[in-house]
C-alpha positions in Angstrom: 108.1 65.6 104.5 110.7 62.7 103.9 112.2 60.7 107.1 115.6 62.2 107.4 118.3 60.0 106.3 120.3 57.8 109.4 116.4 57.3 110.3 116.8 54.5 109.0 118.7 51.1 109.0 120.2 49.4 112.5 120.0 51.0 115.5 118.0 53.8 116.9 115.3 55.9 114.3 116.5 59.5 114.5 112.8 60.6 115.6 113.0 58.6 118.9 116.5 59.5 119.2 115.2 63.2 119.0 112.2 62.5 121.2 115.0 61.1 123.9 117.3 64.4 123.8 113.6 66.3 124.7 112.7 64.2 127.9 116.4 64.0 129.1 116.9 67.6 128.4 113.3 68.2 130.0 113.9 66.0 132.9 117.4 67.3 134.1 115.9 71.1 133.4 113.3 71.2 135.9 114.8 68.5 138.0 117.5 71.9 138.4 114.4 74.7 138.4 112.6 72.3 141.4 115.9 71.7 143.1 118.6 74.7 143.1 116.7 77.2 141.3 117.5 79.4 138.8 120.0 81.5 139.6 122.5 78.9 140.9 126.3 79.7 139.6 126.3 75.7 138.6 123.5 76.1 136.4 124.3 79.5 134.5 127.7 78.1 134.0 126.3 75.0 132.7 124.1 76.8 130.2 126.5 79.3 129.2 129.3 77.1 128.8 127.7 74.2 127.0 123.5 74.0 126.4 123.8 77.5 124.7 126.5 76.7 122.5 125.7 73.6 121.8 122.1 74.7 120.8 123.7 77.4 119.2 125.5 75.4 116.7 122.4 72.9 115.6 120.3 76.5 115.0 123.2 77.9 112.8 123.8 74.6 110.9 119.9 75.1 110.1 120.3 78.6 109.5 123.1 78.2 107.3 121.3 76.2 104.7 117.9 78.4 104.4 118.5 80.4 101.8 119.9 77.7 99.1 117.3 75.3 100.4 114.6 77.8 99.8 115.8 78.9 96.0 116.5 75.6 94.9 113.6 73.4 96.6 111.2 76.1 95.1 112.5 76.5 91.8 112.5 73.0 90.9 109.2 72.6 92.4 107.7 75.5 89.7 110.4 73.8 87.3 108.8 70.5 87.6 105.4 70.8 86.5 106.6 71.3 83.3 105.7 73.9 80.8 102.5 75.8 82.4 101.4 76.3 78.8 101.5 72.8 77.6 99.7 71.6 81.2 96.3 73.7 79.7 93.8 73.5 81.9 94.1 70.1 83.9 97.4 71.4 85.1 96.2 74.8 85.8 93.2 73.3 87.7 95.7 71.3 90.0 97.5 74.4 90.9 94.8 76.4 91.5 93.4 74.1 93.9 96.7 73.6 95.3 96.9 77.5 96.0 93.2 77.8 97.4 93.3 75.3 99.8 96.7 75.8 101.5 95.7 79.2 101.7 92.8 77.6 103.3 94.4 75.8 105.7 96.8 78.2 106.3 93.9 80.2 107.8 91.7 77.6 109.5 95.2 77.0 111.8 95.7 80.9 112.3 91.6 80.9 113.5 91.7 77.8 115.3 95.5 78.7 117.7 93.9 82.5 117.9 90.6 80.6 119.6 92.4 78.0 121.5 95.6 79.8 122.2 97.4 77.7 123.4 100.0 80.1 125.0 97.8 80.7 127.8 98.8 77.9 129.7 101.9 79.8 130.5 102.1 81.7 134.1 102.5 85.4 133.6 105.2 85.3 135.3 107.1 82.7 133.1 106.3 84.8 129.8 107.5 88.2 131.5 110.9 85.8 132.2 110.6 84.3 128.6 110.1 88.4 126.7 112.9 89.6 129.1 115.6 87.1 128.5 114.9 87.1 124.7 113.9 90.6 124.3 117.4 91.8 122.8 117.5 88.6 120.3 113.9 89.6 118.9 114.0 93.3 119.4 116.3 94.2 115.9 114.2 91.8 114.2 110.8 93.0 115.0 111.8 96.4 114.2 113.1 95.7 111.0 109.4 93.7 110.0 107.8 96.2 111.5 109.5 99.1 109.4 107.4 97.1 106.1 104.5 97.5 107.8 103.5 94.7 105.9 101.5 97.1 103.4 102.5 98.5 100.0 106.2 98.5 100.8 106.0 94.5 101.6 104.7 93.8 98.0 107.3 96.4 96.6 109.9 94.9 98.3 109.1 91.4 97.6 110.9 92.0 94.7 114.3 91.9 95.0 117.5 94.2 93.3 120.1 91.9 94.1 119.4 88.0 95.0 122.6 87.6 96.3 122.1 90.9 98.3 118.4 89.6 99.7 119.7 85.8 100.6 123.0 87.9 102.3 120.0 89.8 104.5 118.3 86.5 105.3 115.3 88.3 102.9 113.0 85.4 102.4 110.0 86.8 100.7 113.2 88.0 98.4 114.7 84.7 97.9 111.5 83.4 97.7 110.2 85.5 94.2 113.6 84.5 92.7 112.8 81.2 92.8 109.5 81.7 91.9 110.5 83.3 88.7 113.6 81.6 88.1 111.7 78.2 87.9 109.0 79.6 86.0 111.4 80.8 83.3 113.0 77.3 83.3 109.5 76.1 82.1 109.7 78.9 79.0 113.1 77.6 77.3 113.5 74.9 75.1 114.2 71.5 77.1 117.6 71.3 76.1 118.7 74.6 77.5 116.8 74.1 81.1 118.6 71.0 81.9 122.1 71.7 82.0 120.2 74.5 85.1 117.6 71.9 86.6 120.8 69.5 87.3 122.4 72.1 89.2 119.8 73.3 91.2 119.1 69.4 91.5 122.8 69.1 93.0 122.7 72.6 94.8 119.1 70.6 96.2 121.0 67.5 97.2 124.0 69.3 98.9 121.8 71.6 101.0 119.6 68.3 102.2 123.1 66.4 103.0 124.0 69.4 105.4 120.6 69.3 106.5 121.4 65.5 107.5 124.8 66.5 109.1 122.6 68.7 111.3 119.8 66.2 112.0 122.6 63.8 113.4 123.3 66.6 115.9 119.7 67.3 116.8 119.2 65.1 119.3 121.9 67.0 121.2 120.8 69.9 120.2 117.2 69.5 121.2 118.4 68.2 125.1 120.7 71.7 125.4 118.0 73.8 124.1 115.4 72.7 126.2 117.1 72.1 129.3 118.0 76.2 128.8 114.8 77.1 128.8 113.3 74.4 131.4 116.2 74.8 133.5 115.3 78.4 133.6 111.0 78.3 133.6 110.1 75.0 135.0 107.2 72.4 134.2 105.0 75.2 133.5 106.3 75.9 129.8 105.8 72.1 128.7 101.9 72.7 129.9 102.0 75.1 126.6 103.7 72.7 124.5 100.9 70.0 125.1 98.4 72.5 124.1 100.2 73.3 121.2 100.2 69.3 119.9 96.2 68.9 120.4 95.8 72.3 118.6 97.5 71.5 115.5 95.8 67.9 115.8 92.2 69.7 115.8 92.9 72.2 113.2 94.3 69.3 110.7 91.0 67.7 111.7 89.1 70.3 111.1 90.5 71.3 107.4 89.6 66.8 106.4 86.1 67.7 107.9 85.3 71.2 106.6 87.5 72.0 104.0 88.2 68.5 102.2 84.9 67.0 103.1 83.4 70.1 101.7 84.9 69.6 98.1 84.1 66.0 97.8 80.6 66.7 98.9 79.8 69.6 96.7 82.3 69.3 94.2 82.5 65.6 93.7 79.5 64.7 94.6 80.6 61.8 96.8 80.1 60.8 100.3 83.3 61.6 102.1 83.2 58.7 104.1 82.7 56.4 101.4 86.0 58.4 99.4 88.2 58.6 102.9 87.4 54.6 103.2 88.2 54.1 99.5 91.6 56.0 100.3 92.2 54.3 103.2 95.5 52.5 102.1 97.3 56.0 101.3 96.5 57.6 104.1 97.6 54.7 105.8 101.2 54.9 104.1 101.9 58.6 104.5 100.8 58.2 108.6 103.1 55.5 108.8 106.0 56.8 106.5 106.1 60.5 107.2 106.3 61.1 103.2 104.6 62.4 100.1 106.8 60.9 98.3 106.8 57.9 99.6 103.4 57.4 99.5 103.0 58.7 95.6 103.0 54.8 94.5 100.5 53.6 96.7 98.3 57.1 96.2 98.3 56.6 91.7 97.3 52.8 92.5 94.7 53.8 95.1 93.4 56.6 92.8 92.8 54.4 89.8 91.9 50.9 91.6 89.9 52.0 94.4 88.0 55.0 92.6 88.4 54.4 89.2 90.3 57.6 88.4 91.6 58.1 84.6 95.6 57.2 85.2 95.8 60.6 82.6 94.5 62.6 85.8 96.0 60.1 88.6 99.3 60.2 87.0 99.8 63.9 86.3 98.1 65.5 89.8 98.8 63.5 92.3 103.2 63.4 91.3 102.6 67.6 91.4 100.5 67.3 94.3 103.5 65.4 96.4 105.2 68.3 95.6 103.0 71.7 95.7 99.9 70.2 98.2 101.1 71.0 101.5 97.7 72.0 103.7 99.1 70.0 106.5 102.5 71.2 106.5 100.6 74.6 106.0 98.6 74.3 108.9 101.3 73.4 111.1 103.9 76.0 110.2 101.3 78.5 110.7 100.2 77.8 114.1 103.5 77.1 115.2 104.8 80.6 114.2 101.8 82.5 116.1 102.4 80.1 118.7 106.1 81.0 119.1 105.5 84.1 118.6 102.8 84.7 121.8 105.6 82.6 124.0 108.4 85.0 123.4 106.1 88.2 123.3 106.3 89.0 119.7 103.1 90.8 118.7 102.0 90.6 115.7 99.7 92.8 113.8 96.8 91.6 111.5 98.7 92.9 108.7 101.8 90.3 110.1 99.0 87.7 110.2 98.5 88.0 106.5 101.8 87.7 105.6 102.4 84.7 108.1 99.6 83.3 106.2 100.9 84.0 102.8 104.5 82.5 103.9 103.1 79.2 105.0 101.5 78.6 101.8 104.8 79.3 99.9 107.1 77.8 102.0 105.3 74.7 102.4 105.5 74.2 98.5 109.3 74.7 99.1 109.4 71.9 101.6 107.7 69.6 100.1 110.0 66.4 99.1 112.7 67.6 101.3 114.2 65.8 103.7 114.2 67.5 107.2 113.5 70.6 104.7 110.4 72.3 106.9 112.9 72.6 110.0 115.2 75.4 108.7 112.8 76.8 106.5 110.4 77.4 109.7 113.0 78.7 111.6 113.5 81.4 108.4 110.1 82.2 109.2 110.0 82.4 112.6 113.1 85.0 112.7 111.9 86.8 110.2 108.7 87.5 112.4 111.3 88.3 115.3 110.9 85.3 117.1 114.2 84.0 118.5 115.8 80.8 117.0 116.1 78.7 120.1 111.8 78.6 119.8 112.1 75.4 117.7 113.3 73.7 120.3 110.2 73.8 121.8 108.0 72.1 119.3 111.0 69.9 117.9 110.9 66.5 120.6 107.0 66.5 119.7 107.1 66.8 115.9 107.3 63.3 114.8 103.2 62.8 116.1 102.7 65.8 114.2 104.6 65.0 110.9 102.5 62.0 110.9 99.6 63.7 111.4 100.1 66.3 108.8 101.7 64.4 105.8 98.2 62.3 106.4 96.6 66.0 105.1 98.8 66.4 102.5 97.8 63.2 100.6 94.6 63.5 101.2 94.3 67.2 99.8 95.9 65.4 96.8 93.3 62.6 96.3 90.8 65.0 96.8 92.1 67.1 94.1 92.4 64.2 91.6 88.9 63.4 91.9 87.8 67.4 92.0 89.9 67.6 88.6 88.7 64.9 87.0 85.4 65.7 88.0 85.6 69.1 86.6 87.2 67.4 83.2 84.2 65.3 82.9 86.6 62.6 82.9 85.2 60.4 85.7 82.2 60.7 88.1 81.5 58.8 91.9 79.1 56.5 89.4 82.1 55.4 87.9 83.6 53.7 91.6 84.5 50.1 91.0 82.4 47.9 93.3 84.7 46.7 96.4 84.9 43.2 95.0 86.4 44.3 92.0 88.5 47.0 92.4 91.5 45.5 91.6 91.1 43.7 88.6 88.7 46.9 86.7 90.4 49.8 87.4 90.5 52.7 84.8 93.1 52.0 82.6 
């Protein structure tokens, strides 16, 4: 996930300035819950008349843009990996590994919120409060999920009759296999004829992230009006849930590194994954401190062929698709948050509603990748279409920049890990093969 754009330059970064809407809203909320209550006339007018609308407008601006964001982003993501026939195996090796291990990830974060659940730290009381006042916004959305039952008719219905009909409905998993195809079949025409289409999904891409700008400039105000609705209304007791929410995503992206990632370099590779996470050091340093795949693609390709010796044939053609399909972080993250949400506003969901959360993570996360501010709207698609209201992202919003961090540090390091598994596999390199830390830089692998 890429820093979103008037983050950078003079002045303020947009993440603190987002970070400073959450306390002030925060603080002023349940200053007003401590001191008046919350039934005071004041208040209620207060968050009728101008937190609700003006959290209501940052949530449609994000709305608005889903659907494009989520055709375009994902076609040009199949799109740009090129003809899947030409890749032969190195490329379908990449992408299968991609696949496997979000899906991974996806559920490591589903098993590790179910154990700590987070959502306990709420008072009874405050979540009876929470289900009442949001009941009617969830209610026509949970019964319309619910009417899939997430079975045969969800796999049925994945495919679409109309596109335009499905994005009109807000159906994701619709909007979703049209992408999916339509990119696919951009890799099956002759070059000529595809990019006339790639540059216009390429401009559709840039438009949607420009709105997706105008909308970040607002979050900050958006962020203090949603959450001084909701602290206003329940207190200190809801931000107790939000802390438990950070340290949960925080141990389940620990946990994939240690079990997951760890596991393929040890058994895999063949490598010590110390000795590969201290040889990698320097990327993972760069995507903590930049927020971005993308931005940290340079310094990965260099690290993969200085520091480990990897063939630039396998550096240079996995880890560029791996900035752009890897997302076990991201993965991780969106999953948790949406059972998360989902437990705070009373949304149950079935095991059958866990699967598909799962299998919406992994796909989504591909379509965010190398979008600017692109995970926000596409998680609150996700979250709605679960029937959990909107206005939830506020919740998780002031503390996501910790998290993004956090997460984009997974992201490249699932793809270093899968540029040595691949060249492993290939017989292309081997751990023997290291360059000794004195001379990394001047005998890479050419």
């Amino acid at each position: 996930m890429s820093e979103p754009v008037a983050s950078s330059g003079r002045g303020m970064k947009l993440h603190t300035k987002i970070l400073l809407g959450l306390v002030v809203g925060l603080v002023l909320g349940i200053s007003v819950n401590l001191t008046v209550g919350t039934e005071n006339p004041t208040v209620e007018m207060i968050n009728d008349y101008v937190a609700v609308p003006v959290g209501q407008v940052f949530l449609r601006l994000l709305f608005m843009v889903v659907m494009p964001l989520v055709f375009a982003s994902i076609a040009l993501g199949v799109a740009g990996v090129g003809d899947i026939r030409k890749a032969g195996r190195i490329g379908g090796k990449a992408i299968g590994y991609f696949f496997v291990t979000t899906a991974l990830a996806t559920t490591l974060g589903l098993i590790v919120v179910n154990l700590m659940q987070p959502w306990e730290r709420i008072a009874p009381e405050t979540r009876a409060e929470l289900m009442e006042r949001f009941a009617g916004d969830a209610a026509t959305r949970v019964q319309t999920s619910q009417q899939q039952n997430f079975g045969i008719d969800t796999f049925i219905n994945i495919v679409p009759r109309n596109p335009i009909d499905a994005a009109a409905r807000t159906d994701l998993l619709g909007v979703i296999f049209f992408g999916l195809t339509f990119g696919a079949a951009l890799t099956l025409i002759p070059a000529a004829k595809a990019k006339p289409m790639i540059d216009v999904l390429e401009a559709l891409n840039a438009v949607v992230t420009a709105i997706i700008h105008f909308a970040m400039l607002l979050a900050p105000f958006g962020v203090a009006a949603l959450i001084f609705t909701v602290s206003s209304r329940f207190g200190f007791d809801l931000m107790i849930a939000v802390a438990a929410f950070v340290v949960t995503v925080l141990i389940a992206l620990l946990a994939h590194v240690a079990i997951t990632l760890s596991g393929v370099i040890r058994f895999l590779v063949g490598m010590s994954p110390l000795l590969f996470y201290s040889r990698i050091r320097a990327a993972l340093v760069t995507a903590f401190s930049t927020s971005s795949s993308s931005a940290t693609l340079p310094t990965a390709i260099d690290v993969a062929q200085e520091q480990l010796g990897i063939p630039s044939r396998i550096a240079g053609f996995v880890l560029p698709i791996g900035s752009t399909m890897c997302m076990n972080g991201t993965a991780i993250f969106e999953g948790i948050t949406v059972i998360f949400l989902a437990e705070i506003f009373g949304v149950e969901l079935s095991l059958g509603q866990m699967a598909a959360v799962m299998l919406m993570c992994v796909i989504t996360a591909i379509g965010a990748a190398g979008v600017p501010g692109g995970s926000i709207p596409l998680l609150v698609g996700v979250l709605t279409m679960f029937g959990v209201p909107g206005e939830g992202i506020a919740i998780v919003l002031g503390v996501d920049r910790i998290l993004d961090m956090s997460r984009t540090t997974v992201n490249v390091c699932s793809d270093m890990t899968a540029a040595a598994w691949v060249a492993t596999s290939e017989r292309m390199w081997s751990p023997a093969q290291i360059p000794a830390p004195g001379k990394a830089l001047t005998e890479a692998t050419p």
